[in-house]
PALUM-968225 format. One record per residue (C-alpha): x, y, z; residue in three letters; residue number from 0. Coordinates in nm, 2 decimals, m for minus. Each point is the difference from the previous one (the first is absolute). Layout:
<atom east="X" north="Y" up="Z" sepa="ALA" loke="NUM"/>
...
This chain:
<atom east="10.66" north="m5.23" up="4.17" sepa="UNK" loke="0"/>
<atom east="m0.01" north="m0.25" up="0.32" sepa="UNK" loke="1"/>
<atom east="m0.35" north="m0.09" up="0.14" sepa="UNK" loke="2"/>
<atom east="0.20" north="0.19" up="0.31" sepa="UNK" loke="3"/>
<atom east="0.03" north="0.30" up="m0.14" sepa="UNK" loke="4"/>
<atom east="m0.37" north="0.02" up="m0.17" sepa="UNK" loke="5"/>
<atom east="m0.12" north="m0.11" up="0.35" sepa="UNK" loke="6"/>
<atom east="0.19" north="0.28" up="0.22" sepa="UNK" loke="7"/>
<atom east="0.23" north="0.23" up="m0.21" sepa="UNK" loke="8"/>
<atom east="0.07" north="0.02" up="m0.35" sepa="UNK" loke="9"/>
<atom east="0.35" north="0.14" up="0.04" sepa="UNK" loke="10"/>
<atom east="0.34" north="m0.22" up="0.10" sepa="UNK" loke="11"/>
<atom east="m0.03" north="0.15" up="0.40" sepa="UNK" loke="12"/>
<atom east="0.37" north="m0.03" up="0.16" sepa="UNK" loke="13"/>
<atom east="m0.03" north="m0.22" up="0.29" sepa="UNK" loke="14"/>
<atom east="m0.31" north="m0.13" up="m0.04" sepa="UNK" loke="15"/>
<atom east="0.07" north="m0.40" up="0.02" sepa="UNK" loke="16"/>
<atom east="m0.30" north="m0.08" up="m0.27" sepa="UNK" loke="17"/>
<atom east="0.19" north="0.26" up="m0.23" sepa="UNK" loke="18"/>
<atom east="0.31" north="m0.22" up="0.04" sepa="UNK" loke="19"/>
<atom east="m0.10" north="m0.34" up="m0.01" sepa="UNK" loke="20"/>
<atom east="m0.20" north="0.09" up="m0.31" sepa="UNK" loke="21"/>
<atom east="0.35" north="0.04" up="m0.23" sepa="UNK" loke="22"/>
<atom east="0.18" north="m0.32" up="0.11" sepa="UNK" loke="23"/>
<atom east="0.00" north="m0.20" up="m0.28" sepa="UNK" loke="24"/>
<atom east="0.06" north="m0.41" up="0.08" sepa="UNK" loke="25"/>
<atom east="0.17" north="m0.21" up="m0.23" sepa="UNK" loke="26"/>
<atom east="0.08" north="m0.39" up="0.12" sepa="UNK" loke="27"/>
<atom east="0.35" north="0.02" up="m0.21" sepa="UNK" loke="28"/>
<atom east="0.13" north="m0.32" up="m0.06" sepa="UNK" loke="29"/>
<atom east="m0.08" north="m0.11" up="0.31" sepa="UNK" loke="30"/>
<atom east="m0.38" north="m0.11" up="m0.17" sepa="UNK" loke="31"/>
<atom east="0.12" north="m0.33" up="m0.20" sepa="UNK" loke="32"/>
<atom east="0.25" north="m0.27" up="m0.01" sepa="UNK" loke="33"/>
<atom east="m0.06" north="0.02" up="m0.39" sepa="UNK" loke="34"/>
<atom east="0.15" north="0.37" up="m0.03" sepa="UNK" loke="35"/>
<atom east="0.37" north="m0.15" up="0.10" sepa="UNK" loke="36"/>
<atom east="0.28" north="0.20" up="m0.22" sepa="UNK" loke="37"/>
<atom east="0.06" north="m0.15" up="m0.31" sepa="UNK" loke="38"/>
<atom east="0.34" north="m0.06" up="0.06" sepa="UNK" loke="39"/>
<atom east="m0.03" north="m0.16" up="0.29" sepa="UNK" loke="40"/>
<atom east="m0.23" north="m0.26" up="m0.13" sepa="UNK" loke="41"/>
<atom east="0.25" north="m0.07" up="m0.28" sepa="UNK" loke="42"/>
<atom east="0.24" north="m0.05" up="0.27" sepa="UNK" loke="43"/>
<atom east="m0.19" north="m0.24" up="0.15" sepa="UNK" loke="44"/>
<atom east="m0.11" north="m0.18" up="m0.32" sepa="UNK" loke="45"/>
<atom east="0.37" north="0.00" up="m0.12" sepa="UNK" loke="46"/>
<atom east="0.14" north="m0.20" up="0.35" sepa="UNK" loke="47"/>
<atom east="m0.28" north="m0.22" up="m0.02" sepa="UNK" loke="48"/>
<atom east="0.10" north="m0.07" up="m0.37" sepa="UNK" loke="49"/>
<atom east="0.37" north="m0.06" up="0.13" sepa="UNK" loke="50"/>
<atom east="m0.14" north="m0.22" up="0.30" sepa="UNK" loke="51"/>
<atom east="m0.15" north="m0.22" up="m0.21" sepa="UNK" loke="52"/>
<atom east="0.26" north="m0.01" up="m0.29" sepa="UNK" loke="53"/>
<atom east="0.20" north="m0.12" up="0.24" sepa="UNK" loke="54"/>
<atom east="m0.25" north="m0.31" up="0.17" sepa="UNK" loke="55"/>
<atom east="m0.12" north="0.19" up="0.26" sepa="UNK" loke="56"/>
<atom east="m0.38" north="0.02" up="0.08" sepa="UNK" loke="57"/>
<atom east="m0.10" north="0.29" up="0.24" sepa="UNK" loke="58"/>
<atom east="m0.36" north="m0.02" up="0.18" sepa="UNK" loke="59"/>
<atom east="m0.09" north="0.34" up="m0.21" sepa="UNK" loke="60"/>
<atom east="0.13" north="0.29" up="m0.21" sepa="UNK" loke="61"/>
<atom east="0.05" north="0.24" up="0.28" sepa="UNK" loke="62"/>
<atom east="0.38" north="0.11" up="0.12" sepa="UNK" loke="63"/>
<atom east="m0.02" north="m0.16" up="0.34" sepa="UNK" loke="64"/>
<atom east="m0.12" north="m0.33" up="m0.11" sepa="UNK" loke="65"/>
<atom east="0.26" north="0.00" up="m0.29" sepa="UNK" loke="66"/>
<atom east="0.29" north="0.13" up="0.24" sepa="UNK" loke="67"/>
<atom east="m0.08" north="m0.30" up="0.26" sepa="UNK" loke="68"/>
<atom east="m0.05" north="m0.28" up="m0.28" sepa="UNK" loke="69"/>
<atom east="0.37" north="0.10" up="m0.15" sepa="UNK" loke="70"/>
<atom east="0.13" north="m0.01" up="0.42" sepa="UNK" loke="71"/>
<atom east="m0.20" north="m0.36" up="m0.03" sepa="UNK" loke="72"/>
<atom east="0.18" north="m0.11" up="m0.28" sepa="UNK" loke="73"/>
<atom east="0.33" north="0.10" up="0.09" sepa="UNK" loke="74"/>
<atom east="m0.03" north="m0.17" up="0.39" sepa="UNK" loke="75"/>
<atom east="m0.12" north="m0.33" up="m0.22" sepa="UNK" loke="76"/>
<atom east="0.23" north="m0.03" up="m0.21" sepa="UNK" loke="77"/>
<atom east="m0.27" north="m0.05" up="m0.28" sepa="UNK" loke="78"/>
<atom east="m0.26" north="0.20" up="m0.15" sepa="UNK" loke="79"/>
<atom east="m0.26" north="0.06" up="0.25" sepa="UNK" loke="80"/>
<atom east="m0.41" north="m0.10" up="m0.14" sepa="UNK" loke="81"/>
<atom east="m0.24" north="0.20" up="0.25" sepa="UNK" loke="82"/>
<atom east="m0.26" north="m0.29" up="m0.17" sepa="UNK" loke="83"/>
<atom east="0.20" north="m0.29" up="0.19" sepa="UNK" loke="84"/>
<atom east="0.24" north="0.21" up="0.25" sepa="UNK" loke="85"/>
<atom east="m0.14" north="0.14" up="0.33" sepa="UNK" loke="86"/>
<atom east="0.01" north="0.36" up="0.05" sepa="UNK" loke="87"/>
<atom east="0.25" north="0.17" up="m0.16" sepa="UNK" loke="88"/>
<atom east="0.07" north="0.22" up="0.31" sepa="UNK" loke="89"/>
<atom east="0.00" north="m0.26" up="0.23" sepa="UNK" loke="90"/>
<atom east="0.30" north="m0.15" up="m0.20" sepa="UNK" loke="91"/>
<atom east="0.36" north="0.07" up="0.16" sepa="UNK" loke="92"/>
<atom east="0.28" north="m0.21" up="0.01" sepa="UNK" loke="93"/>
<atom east="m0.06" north="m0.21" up="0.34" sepa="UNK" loke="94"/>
<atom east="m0.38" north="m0.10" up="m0.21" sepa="UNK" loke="95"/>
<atom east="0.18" north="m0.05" up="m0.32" sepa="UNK" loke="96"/>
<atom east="0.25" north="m0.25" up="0.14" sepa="UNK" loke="97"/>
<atom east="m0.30" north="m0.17" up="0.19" sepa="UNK" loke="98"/>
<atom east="m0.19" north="m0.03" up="m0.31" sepa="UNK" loke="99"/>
<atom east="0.30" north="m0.14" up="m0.17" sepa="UNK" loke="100"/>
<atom east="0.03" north="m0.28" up="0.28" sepa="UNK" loke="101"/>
<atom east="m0.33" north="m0.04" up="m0.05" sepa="UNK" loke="102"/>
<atom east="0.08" north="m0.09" up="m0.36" sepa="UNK" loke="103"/>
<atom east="0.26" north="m0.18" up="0.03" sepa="UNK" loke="104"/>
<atom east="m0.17" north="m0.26" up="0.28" sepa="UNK" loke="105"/>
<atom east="m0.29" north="m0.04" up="m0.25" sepa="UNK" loke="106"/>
<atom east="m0.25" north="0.14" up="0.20" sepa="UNK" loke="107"/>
């Protein structure tokens, strides 16, 4: 029994707001923690990463978006992007990947 309905009437009262609120029942879902992700999509995400990097590429993180823009990266490059010596994966297109290659190339 609800402290409301010890307080003003023991019996479900139709209407009454107290009576109402008093059978919601909250619940945070899976909205309460990064760590509750689906299993399969953290294989997912484990597997591309695995690919990335069986193929040279090193992403800033395990997560789909940084994975996704590394592999865009790599492919305006040319090469294998390295988000250790490469600047922002997402800042790379291929106007900055040509620059950088200039860059390269002059020794700079």
């Amino acid at each position: 029994m609800s402290l409301h309905q010890e307080r003003t009437h023991p019996e479900f009262v139709e209407g009454c707001f107290g009576c109402k609120i008093s059978t919601l029942e909250l619940s945070p879902g899976d909205a309460h923690s990064r760590a509750a992700m689906p299993k399969r999509k953290w294989e997912g995400e484990l597997k591309r990463y695995k690919e990335a990097r069986r193929q040279g590429i090193q992403p800033a993180g395990t997560t789909m978006d940084k994975i996704i823009a590394a592999e865009k990266a790599s492919e305006n490059l040319g090469r294998a992007y390295n988000a250790e010596k490469d600047p922002n994966a997402k800042s790379i297109n291929k106007k900055t990947a040509n620059a950088m290659k200039q860059l390269k190339e002059a020794g700079i």
